[in-house]
C-alpha positions as CSV (number, residue, x, y, z in Angstrom):
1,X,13.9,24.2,126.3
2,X,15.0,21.1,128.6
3,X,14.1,17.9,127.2
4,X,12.6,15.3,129.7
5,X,13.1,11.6,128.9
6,X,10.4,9.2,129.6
7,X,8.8,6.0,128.4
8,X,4.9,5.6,127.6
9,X,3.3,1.9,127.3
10,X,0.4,1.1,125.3
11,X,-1.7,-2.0,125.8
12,X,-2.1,-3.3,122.2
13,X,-1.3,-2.8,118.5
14,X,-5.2,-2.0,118.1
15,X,-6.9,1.2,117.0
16,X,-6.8,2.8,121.1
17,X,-3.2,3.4,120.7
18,X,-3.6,5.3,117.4
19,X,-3.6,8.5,118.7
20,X,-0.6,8.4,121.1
21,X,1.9,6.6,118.6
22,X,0.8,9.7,116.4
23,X,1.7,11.8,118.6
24,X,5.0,10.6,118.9
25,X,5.7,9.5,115.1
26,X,4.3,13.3,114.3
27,X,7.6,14.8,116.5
28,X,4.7,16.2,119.1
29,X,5.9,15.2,121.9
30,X,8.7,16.5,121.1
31,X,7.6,19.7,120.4
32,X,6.0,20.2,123.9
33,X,9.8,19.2,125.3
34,X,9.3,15.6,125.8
35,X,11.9,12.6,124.8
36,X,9.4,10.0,124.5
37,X,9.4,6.4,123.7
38,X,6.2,4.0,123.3
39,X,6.4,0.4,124.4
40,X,3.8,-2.4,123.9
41,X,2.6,-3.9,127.3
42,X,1.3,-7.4,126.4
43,X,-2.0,-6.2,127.2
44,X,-4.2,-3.7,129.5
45,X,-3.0,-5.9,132.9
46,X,0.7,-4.9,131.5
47,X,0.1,-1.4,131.5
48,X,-1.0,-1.2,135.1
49,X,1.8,-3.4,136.2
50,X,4.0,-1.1,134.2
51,X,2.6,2.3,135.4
52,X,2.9,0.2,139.2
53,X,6.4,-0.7,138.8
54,X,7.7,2.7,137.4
55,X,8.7,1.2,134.0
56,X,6.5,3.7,132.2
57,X,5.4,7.1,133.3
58,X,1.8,6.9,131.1
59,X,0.0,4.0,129.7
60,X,-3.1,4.1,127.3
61,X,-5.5,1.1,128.2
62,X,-9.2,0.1,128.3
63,X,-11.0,0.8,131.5
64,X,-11.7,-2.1,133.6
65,X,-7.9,-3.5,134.3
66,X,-7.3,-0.2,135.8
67,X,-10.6,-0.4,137.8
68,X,-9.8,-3.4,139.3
69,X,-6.5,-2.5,140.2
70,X,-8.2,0.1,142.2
71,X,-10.8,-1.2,143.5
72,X,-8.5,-4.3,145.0
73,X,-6.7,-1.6,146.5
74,X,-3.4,-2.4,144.4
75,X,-2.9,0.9,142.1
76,X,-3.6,4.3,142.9
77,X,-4.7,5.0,139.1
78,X,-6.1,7.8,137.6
79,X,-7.1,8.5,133.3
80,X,-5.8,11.6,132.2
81,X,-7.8,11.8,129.1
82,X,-10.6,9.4,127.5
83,X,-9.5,7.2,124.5
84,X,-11.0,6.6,121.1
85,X,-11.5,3.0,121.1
86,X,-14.7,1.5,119.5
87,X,-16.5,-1.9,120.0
88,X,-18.6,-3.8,117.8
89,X,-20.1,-6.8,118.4
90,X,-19.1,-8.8,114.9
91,X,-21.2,-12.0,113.7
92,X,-20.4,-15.2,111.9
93,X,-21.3,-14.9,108.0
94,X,-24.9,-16.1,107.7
95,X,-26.2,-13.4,110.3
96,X,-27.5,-10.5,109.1
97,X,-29.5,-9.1,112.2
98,X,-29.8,-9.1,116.0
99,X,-33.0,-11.3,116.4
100,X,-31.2,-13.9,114.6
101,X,-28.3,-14.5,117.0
102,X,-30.8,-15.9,119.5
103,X,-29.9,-19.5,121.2
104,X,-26.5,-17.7,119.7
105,X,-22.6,-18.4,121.4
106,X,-20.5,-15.1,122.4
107,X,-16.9,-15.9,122.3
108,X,-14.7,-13.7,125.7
109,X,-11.7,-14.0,126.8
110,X,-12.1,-14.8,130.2
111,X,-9.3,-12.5,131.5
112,X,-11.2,-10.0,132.7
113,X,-10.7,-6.9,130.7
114,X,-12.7,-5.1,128.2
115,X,-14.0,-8.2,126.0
116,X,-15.3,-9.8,129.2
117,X,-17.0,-6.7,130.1
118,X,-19.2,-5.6,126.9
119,X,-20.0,-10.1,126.3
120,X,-21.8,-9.9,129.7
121,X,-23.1,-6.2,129.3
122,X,-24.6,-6.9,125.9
123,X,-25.8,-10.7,126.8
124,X,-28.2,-8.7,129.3
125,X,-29.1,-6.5,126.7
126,X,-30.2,-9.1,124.5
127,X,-32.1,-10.5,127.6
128,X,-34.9,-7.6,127.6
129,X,-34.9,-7.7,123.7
130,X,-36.3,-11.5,123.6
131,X,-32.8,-12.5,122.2
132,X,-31.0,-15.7,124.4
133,X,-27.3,-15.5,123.8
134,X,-24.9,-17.6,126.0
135,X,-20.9,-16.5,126.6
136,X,-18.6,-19.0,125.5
137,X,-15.0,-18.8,126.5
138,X,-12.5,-18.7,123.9
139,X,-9.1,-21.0,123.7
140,X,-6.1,-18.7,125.0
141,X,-3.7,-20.3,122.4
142,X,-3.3,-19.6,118.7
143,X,-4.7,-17.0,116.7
144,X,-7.5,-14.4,117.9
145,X,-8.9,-11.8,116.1
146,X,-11.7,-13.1,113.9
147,X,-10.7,-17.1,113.0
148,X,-13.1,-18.5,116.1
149,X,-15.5,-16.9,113.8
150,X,-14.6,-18.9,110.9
151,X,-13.8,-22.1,112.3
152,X,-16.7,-22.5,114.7
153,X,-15.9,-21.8,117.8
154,X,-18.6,-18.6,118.6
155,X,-21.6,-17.1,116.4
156,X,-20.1,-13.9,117.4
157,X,-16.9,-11.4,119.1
158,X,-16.4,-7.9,120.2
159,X,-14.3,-6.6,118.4
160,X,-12.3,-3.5,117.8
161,X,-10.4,-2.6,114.6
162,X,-8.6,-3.0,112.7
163,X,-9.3,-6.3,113.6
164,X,-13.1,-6.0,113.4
165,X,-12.7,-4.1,109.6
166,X,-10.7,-7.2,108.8
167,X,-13.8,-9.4,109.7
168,X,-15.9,-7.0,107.7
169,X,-14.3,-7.2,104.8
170,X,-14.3,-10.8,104.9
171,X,-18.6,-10.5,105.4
172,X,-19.2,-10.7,108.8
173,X,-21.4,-8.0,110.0
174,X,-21.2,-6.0,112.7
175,X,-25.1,-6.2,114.7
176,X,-24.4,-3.8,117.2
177,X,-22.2,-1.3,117.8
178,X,-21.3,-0.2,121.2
179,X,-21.8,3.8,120.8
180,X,-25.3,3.4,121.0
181,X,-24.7,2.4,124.8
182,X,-22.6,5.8,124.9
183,X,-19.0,3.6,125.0
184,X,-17.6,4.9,122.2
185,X,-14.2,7.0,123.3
186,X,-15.3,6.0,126.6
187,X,-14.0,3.0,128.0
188,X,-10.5,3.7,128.3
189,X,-7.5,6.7,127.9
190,X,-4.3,7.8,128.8
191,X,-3.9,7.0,132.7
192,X,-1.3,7.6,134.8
193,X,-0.2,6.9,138.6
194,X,-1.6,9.7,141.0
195,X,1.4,10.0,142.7
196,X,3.5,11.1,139.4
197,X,0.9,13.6,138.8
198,X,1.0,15.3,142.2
199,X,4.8,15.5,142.2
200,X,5.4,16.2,138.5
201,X,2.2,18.2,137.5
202,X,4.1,19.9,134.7
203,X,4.8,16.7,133.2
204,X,1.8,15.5,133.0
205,X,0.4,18.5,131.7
206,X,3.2,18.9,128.7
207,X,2.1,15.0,128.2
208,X,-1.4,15.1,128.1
209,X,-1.3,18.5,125.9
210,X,0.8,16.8,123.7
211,X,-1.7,13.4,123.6
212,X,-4.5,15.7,122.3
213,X,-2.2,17.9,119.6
214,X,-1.5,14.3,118.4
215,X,-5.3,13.4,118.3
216,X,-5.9,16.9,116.3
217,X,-2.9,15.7,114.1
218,X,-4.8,12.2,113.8
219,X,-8.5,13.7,113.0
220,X,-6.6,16.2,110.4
221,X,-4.1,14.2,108.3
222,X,-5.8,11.2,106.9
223,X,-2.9,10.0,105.1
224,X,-0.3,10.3,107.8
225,X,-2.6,9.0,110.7
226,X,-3.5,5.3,107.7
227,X,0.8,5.5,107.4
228,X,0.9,5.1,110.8
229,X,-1.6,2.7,111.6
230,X,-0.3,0.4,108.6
231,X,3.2,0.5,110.7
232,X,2.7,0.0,114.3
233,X,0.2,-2.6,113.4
234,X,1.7,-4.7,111.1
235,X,-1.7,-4.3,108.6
236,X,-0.7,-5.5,105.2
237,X,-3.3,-4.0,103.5
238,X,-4.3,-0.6,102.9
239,X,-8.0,-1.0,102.8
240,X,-8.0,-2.0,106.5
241,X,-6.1,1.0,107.6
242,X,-8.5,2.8,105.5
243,X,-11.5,1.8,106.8
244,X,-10.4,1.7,110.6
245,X,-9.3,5.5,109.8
246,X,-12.7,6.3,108.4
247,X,-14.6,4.3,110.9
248,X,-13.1,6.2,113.2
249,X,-12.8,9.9,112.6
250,X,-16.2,11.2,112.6
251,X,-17.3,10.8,116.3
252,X,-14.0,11.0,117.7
253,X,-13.9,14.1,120.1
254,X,-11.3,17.0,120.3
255,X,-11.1,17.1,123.4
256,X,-10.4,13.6,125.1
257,X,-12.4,14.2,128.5
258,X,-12.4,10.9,130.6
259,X,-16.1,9.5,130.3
260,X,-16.9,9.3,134.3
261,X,-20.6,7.8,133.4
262,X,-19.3,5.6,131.1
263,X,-16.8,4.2,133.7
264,X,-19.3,3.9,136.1
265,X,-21.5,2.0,134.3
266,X,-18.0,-0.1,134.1
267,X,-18.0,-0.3,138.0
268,X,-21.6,-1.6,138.3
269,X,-20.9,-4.5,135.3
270,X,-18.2,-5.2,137.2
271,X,-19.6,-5.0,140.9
272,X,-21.2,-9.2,139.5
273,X,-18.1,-10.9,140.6
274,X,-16.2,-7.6,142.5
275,X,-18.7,-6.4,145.1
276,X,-16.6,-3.6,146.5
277,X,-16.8,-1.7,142.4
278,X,-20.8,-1.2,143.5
279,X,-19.9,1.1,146.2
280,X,-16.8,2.5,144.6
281,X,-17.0,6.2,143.0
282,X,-15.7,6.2,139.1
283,X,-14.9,10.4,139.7
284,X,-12.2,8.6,142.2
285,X,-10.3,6.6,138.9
286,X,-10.4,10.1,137.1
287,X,-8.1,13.4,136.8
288,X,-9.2,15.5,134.3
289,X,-7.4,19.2,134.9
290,X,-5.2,18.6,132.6
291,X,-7.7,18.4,129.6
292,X,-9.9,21.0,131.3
293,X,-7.2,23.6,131.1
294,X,-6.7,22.9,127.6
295,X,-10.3,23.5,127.1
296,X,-10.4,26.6,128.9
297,X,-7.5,28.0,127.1
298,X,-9.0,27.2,123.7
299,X,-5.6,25.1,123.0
300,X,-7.1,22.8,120.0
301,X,-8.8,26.0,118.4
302,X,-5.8,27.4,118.5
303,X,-4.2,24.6,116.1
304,X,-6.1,25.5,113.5
């Protein structure tokens, strides 16, 4: 069999890439006749200029980069599969439930993406619960994670892990978690450009049945998925790997369908400062034969 060469971005060293640097540390891709190399983007933006600009064939990202590229009318997008990221909104210390972060500070980003999207979503959440949080905007320089916890500068972050285990571990809680909303595994994937799908369906298709033999690989082999983790993300200590691994296996689907409500509910949070995402349909940002072949077929049954 022919090996095809190609290069495959991710947007961070979080727990959304997991599954796809698996896949490729695991010989998988490999194994479904695919030379593939994973490269950091700097970031959900720097997948969609990547994927744009032809400097990789798939990224893996969160959701609303990709939805504003679209919307804006500069990438013809589409996700391939869902992702496994998780959110958490994570408090300072002396919190210890909801009620209590009222007249509270949310720390974003400000860049748009993901962070941005579940401060505001979950702000007026809070609203209808009695609970008067304000968003605060974060300094772009020095060191994120979990320090503007610590030295003041928010009451509480989304987070993701491992990050958001490390924050744990040091006793900040985590008051809510973003499932309940039905975002788990849902605000993000594997996305590629719809023209390299049209003209190289069989690509994709080896690529995306690859992705999901890697997530079986990742929901199966504890030990190897933590080894892995520990390496792409530079995580010194065990625990965290640990814990971001457990955290994350039990809802984690085995088949990675994109979440079309999920990203529509994207759309309309994002429609406050984009008024063209109210009108735009989230089916339009998805492509899911790929996963609903493998689905059909009874591929991850079939691994055992």
């Amino acid at each position: 069999m022919s090996t095809q060469s190609l290069i495959a971005g991710y947007a961070t060293i979080g727990q959304g890439a997991g599954p796809m640097i698996v896949t490729e540390r695991a010989g998988i891709f490999a194994k479904h006749g695919l030379d593939v190399t994973t490269r950091i983007m700097g970031g959900a933006k720097g997948v969609v200029r990547g994927l744009m600009a032809g400097e990789i064939l798939f990224g893996n990202l969160a959701a609303p980069a990709l939805l504003r590229a679209g919307v804006e009318g500069k990438a013809d997008l589409v996700f391939l599969t869902g992702g496994i990221n998780q959110q958490f909104l994570v408090a300072r210390t002396r919190f210890r439930r909801r009620g209590e972060l009222d007249g509270a500070r949310i720390g974003f980003l400000g860049d748009g993406g993901l962070n941005d999207l579940l401060v505001r979503f979950i702000i007026e959440r809070f609203v209808a619960q009695g609970i008067r949080a304000s968003a605060v905007q974060l300094s772009r320089g020095g060191e994120r994670g979990a320090a503007p916890l610590f030295d003041g500068s928010c009451d509480a972050l989304v987070m993701t892990p491992p990050e958001a285990v490390e924050a744990k571990l040091r006793g900040c809680p985590f008051l809510v978690d973003f499932a309940e909303f039905g975002f788990n595994y849902a605000l993000g994937g594997i996305a590629a450009r719809r023209r390299t799908v049209e003209e190289s369906p069989n690509l994709a298709r080896k690529f995306v049945a690859a992705y999901v033999e890697g997530m079986h690989r990742y929901r199966s082999d504890r030990e190897f998925t933590i080894k892995v983790q520990q390496e792409y993300s530079g995580i010194a200590d065990r625990k965290v790997a640990e814990e971001t691994y457990d955290l994350t296996r039990p809802g984690m689907p085995e088949l990675p369908y994109p979440v079309v409500a999920a990203l529509g509910e994207a759309l309309k949070m994002m429609s406050r400062d984009l008024p063209a995402a109210a009108d735009t349909d989230p089916q339009s940002f998805v492509d899911d034969r790929f996963v609903r072949e493998l689905d059909e077929s009874g591929f991850v049954r079939k691994l055992g």
